[in-house]
C-alpha beads as a LAMMPS data file, in Angstrom:
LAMMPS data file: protein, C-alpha beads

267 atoms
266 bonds

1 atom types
1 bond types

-500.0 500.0 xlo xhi
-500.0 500.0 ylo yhi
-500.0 500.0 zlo zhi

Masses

1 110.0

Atoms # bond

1 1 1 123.182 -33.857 255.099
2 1 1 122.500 -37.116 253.485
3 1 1 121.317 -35.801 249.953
4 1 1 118.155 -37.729 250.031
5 1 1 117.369 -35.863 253.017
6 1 1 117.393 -32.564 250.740
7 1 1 114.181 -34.010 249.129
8 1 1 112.561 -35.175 252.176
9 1 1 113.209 -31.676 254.205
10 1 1 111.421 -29.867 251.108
11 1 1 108.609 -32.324 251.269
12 1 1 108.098 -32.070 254.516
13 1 1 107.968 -28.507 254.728
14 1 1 105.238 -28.673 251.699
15 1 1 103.682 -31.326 252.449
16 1 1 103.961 -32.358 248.843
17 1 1 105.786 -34.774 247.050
18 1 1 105.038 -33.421 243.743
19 1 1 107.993 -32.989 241.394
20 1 1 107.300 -30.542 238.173
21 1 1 108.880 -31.166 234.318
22 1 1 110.876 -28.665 232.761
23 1 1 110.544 -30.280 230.040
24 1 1 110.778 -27.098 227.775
25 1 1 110.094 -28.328 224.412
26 1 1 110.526 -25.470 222.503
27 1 1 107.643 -26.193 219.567
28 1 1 104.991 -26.084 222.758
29 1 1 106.362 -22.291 224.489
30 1 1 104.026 -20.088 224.382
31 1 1 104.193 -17.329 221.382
32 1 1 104.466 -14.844 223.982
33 1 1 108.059 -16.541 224.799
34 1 1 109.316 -17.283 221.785
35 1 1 109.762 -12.771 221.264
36 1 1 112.427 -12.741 224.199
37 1 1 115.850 -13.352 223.861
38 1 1 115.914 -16.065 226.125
39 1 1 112.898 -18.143 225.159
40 1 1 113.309 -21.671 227.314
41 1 1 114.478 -20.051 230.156
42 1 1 111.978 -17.174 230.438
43 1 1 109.084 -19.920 230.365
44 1 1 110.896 -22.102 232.503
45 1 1 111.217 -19.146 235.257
46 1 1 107.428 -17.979 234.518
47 1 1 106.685 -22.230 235.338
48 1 1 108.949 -22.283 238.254
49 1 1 106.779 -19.140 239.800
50 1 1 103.465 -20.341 239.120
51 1 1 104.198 -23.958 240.869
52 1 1 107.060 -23.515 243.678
53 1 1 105.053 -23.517 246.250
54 1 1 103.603 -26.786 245.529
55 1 1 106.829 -28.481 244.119
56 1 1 109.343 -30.635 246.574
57 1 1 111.344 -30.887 243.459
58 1 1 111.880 -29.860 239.653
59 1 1 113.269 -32.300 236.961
60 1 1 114.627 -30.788 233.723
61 1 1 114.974 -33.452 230.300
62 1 1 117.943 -32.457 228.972
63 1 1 117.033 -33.335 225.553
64 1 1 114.492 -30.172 225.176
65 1 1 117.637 -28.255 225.225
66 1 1 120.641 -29.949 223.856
67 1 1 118.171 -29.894 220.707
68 1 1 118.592 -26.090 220.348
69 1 1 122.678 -26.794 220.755
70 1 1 124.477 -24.656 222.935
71 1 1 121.302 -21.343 222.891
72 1 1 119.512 -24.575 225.001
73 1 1 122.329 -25.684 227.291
74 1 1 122.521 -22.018 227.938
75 1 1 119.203 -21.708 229.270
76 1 1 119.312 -24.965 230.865
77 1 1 122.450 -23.377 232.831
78 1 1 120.308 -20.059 233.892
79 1 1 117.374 -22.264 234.448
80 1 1 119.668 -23.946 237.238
81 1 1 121.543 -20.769 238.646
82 1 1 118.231 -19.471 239.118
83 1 1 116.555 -22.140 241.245
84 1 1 119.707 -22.745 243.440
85 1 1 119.134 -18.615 243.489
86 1 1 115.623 -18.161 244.182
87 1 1 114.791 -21.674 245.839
88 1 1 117.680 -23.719 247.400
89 1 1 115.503 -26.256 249.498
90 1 1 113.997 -27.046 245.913
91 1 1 115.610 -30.998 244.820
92 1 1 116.875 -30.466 241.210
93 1 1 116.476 -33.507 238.707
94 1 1 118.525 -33.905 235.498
95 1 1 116.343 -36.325 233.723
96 1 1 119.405 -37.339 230.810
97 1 1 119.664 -40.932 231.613
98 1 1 123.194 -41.742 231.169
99 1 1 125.305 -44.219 230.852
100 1 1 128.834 -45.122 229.427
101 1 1 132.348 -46.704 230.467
102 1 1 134.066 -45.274 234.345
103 1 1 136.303 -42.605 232.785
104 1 1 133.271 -41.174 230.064
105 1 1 131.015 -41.223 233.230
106 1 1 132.883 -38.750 235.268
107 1 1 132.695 -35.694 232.392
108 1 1 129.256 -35.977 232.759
109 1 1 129.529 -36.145 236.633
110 1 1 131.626 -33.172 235.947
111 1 1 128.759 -31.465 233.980
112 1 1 125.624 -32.516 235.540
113 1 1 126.842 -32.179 238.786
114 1 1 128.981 -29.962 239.269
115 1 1 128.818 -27.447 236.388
116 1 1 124.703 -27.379 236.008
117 1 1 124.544 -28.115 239.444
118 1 1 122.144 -30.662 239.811
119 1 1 121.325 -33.043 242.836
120 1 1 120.759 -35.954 240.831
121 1 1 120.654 -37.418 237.571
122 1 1 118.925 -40.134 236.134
123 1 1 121.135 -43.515 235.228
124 1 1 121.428 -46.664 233.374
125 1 1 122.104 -49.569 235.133
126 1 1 123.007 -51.905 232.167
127 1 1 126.701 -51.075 231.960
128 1 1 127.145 -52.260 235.828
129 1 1 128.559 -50.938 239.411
130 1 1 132.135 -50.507 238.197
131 1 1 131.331 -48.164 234.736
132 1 1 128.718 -46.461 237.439
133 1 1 131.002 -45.633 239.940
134 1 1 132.190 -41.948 239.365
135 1 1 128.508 -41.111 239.996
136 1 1 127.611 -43.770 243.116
137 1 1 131.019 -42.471 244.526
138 1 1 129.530 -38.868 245.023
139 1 1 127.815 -39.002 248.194
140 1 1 126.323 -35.894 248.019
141 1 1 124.399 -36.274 245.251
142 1 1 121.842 -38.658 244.209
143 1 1 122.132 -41.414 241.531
144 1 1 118.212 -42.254 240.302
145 1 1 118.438 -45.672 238.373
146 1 1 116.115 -46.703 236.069
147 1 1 114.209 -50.097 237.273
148 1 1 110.903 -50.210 235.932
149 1 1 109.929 -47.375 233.434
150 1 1 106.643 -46.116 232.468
151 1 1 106.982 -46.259 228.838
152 1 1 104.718 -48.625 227.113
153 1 1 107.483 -50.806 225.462
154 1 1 109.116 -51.103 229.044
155 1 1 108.331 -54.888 228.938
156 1 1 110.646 -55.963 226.299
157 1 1 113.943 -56.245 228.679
158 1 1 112.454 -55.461 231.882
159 1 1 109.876 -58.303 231.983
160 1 1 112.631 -60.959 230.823
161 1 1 113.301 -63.558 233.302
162 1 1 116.655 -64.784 234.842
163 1 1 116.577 -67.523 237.382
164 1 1 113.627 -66.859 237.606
165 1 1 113.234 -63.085 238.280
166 1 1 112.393 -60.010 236.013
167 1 1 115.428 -58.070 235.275
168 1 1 113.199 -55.080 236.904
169 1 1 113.629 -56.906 240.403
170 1 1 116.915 -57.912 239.927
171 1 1 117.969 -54.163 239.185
172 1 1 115.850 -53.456 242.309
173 1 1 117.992 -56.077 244.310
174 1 1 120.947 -55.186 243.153
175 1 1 120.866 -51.231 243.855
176 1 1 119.379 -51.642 247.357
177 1 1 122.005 -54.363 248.224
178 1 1 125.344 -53.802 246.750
179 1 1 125.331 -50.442 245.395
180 1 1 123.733 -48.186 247.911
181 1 1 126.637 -48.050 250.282
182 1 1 126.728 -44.163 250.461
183 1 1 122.658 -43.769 250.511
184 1 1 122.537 -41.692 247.399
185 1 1 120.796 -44.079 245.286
186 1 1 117.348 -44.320 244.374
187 1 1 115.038 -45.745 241.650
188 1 1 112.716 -45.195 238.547
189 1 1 109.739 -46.665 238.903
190 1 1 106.610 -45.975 236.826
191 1 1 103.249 -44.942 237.634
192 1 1 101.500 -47.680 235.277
193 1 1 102.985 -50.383 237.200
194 1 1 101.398 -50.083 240.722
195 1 1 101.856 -54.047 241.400
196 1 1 105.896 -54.140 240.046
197 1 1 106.416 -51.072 242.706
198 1 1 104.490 -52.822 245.583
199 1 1 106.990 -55.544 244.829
200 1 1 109.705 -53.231 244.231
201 1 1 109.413 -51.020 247.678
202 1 1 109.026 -54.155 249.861
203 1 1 112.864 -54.934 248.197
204 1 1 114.453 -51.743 248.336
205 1 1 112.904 -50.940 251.763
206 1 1 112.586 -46.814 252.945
207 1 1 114.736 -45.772 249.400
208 1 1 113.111 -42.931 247.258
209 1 1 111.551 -43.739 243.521
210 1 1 111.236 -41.224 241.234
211 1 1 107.859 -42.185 239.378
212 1 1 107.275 -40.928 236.324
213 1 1 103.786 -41.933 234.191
214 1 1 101.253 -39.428 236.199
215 1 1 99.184 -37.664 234.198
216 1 1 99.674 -37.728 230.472
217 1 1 100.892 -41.226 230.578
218 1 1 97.652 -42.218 232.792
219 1 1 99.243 -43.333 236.074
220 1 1 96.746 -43.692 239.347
221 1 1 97.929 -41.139 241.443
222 1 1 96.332 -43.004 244.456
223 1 1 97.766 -46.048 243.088
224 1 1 101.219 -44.903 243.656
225 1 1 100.603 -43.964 247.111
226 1 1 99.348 -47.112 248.283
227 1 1 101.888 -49.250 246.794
228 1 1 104.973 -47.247 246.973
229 1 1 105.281 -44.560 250.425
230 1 1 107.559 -45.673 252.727
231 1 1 107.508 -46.247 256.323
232 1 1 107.866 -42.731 256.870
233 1 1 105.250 -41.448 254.562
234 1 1 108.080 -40.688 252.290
235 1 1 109.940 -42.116 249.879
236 1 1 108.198 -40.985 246.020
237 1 1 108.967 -38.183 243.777
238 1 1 105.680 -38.224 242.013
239 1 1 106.348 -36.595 238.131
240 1 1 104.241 -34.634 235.974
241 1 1 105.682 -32.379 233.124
242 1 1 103.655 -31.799 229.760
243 1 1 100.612 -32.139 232.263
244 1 1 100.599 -29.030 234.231
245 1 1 103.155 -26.905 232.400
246 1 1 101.339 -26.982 228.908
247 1 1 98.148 -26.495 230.843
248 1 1 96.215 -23.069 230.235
249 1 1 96.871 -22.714 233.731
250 1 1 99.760 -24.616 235.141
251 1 1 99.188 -23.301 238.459
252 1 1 96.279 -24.998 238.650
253 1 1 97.019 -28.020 237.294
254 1 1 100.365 -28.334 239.983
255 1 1 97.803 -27.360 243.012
256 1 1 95.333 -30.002 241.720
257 1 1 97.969 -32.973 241.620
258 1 1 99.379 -32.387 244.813
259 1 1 96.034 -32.117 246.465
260 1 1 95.543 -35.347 245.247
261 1 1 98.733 -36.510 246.414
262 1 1 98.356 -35.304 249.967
263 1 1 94.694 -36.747 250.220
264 1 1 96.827 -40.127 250.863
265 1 1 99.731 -39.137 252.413
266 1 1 100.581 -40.644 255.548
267 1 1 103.040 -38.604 257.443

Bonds

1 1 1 2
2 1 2 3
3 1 3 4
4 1 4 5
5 1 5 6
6 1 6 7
7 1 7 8
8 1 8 9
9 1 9 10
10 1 10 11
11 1 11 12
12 1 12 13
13 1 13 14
14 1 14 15
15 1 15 16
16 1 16 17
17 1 17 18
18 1 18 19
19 1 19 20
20 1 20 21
21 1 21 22
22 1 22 23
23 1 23 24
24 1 24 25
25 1 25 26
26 1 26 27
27 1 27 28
28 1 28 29
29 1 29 30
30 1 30 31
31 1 31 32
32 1 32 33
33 1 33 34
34 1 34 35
35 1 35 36
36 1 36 37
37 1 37 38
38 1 38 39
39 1 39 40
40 1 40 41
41 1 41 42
42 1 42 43
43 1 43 44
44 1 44 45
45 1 45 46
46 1 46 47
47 1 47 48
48 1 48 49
49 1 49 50
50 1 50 51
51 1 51 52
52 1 52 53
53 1 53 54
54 1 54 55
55 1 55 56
56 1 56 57
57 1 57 58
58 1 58 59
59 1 59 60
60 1 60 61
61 1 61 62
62 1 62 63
63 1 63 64
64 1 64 65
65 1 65 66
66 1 66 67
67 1 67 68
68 1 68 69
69 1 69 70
70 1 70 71
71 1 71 72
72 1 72 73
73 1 73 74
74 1 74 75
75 1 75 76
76 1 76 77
77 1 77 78
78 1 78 79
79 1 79 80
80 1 80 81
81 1 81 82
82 1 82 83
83 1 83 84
84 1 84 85
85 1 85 86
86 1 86 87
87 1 87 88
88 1 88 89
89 1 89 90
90 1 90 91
91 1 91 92
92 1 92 93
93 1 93 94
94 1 94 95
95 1 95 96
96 1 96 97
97 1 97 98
98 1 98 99
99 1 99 100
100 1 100 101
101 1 101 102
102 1 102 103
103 1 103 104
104 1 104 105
105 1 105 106
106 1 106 107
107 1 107 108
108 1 108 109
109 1 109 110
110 1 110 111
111 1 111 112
112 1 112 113
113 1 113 114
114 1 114 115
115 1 115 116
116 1 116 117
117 1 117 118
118 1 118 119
119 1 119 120
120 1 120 121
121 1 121 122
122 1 122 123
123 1 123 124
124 1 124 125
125 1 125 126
126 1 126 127
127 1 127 128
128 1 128 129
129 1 129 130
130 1 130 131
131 1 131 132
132 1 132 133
133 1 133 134
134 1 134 135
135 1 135 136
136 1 136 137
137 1 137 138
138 1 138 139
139 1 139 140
140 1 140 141
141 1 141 142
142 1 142 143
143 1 143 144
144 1 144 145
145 1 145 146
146 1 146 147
147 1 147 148
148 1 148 149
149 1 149 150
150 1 150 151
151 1 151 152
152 1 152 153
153 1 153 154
154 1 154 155
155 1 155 156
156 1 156 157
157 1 157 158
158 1 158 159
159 1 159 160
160 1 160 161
161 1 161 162
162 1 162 163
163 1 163 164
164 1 164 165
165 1 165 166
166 1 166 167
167 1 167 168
168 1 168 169
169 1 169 170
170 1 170 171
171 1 171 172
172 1 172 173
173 1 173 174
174 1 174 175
175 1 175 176
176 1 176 177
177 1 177 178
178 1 178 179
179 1 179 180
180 1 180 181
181 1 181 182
182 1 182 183
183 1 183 184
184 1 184 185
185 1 185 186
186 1 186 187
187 1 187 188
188 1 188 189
189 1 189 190
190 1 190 191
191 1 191 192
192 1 192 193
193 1 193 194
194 1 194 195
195 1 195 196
196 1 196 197
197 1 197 198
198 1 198 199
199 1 199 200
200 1 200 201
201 1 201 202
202 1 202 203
203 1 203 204
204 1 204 205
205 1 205 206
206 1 206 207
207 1 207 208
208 1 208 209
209 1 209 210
210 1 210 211
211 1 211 212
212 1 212 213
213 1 213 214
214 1 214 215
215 1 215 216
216 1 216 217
217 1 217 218
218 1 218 219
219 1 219 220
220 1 220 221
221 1 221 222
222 1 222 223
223 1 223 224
224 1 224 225
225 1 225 226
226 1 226 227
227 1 227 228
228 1 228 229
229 1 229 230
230 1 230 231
231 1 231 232
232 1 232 233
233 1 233 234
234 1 234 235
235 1 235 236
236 1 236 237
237 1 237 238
238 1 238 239
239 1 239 240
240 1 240 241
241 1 241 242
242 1 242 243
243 1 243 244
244 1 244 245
245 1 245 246
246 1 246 247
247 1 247 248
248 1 248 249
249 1 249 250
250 1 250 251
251 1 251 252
252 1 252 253
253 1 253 254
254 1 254 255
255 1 255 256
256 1 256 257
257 1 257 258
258 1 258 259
259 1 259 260
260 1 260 261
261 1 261 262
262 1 262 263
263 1 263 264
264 1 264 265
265 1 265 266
266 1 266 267
């Protein structure tokens, strides 16, 4: 199985293409956390109960627990065991955004991979195909690169023009052309910029963004839809962390989103 069809098996079955944050920033837990031995994890497990059943995937920041040194990558490592556990169909994220030289790249296909487990990381593009290719060359796993992010300063490279073309479409051209030959890649593309991924779908055709910028950051959930489903009715892992799992009730908050989500869903 294709490992993009992972994803679209679980949102199927849901009928959600919601993906929650673990982003487990350990001055936000909960008091009632911070008295058990394993603090990160035990939140992350109470999160992953109250919004499974609306979730088609999970995406963990790695920097919320390489900050607490190896106590975080710990729990980051029994957060993982216990989804592939307790919910296998789940699509696991490692939002860590690397990106380095061929022979650095594969200890951290090693890690992220293989050791944590993870279906797909997010990655640089900047360093090129060859530096990238320990990860592309894994075709069961997913390599998410980062095309047109949601952060406000975005602009500054991503708007600059080369013959002619943002270097946002020109990542976009390049991923869906030459380095998608095993079907494992897809895209970051934010919320905020509805028009860029209207632009950036009708490049890369039926591949799958991850789209952060929902929520928090003020992305237009029916925005998103509109301008980036596929043919299929597929084809967006739609982000929210801080959101719905530093809400007073994330449950909530996670069955809110997706109903918004599935009000324009198309398959």
């Amino acid at each position: 199985m294709n490992i993009i069809e992972k994803y679209n098996r679980r949102a199927e079955k849901i009928n959600s293409l919601l993906c929650v944050g673990l982003d487990a920033d350990f001055s936000k837990i909960p008091e009632r956390f911070l008295k058990m031995e394993f603090p990160q994890f035990e939140f992350n497990k109470w999160i992953i109960g109250e919004t499974h059943e609306y979730s088609a995937a999970f995406k963990a920041n790695s920097a919320f627990y390489e900050a607490r040194g190896d106590r975080g990558i710990r729990e980051l490592k029994m957060t993982m065991e216990y989804l592939r556990e307790k919910h296998p169909d789940v699509f696991l994220i490692c939002d860590c955004k690397r990106a380095d030289i061929g022979n650095t790249n594969q200890g951290y296909v090693d890690s992220f991979f293989d050791w944590y487990g993870f279906d797909a990381i997010t990655l640089h593009p900047y360093l090129g195909e060859e530096a990238l290719r320990p990860f592309l060359d894994r075709k069961d796993k997913g390599c998410i690169i980062l095309c047109r992010t949601s952060n406000p300063g975005a602009g500054e490279l991503q708007d600059l023009s080369v013959g002619g073309k943002p270097i946002w479409q020109i990542v976009a051209e390049k991923v869906f052309e030459d380095w998608n030959k095993n079907y494992n890649c897809l895209l970051v593309v934010g919320a905020t910029y509805p028009e860029e991924m209207k632009k950036i779908r009708e490049i890369a055709g039926e591949m799958t963004f991850l789209v952060p910028g929902v929520g928090a950051q003020g992305g237009d959930v029916k925005a998103v839809m509109e301008a980036g489903q596929n043919s299929a009715g597929l084809g967006l892992i739609i982000n929210s962390s801080r959101g719905i799992i530093f809400a007073d009730n994330p449950k909530e908050e996670a069955r809110k989103l997706c109903e918004e989500i599935r009000k324009y869903m198309v398959f």
